[in-house]
N, C-alpha and C positions, 0 to 999 in steps of 0.2 A: 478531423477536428483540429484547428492550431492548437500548436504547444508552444510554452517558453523556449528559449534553448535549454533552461539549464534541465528543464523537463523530460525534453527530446534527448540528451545528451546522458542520463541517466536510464533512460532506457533501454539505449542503443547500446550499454552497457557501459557507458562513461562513468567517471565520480561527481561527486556532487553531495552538497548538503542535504539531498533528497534522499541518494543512495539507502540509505538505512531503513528509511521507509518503502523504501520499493523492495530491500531484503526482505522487510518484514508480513509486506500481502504474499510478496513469491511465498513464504515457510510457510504462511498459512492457507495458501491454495496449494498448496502440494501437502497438505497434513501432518506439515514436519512441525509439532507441538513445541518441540523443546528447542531449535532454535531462534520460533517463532518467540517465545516465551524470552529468550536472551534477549532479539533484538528489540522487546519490547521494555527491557529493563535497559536497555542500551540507552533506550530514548526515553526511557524516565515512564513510560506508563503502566499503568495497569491495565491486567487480563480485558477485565469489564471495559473499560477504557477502548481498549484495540476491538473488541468484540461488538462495541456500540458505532464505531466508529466504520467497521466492516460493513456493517447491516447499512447503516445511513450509504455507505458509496455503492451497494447493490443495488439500493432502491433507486438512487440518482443515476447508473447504470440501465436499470430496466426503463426509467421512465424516458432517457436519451435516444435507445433503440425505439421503444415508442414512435418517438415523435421524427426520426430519422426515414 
């Protein structure tokens, strides 16, 4: 799948204005609550927020493998 660089670059463990947000799926796929919970005050959102926002890129996830 193409990536941006700066995409790519924050992966590969680079910084990046994305950074934060890729701390924040890593805390919550490893079940770490409470830095999941920091980095999402970090970025200004809510529980529910990050939690709606999870489920939508699972399903965009499931349906990619799908069609792959």
């Amino acid at each position: 799948m193409p990536l941006d660089a700066e995409t790519k670059a924050v992966l590969l463990g680079g910084t990046g204005r994305l950074r934060p947000v890729y701390q924040l799926m890593l805390a919550r796929e490893a079940g770490d609550w409470e830095q999941a919970k920091r980095f999402a005050a970090h970025l200004r959102l809510e529980e529910g927020e990050v939690a709606e926002m999870w489920w939508q890129a699972m399903q965009w996830a499931r349906q990619a493998s799908a069609g792959a």
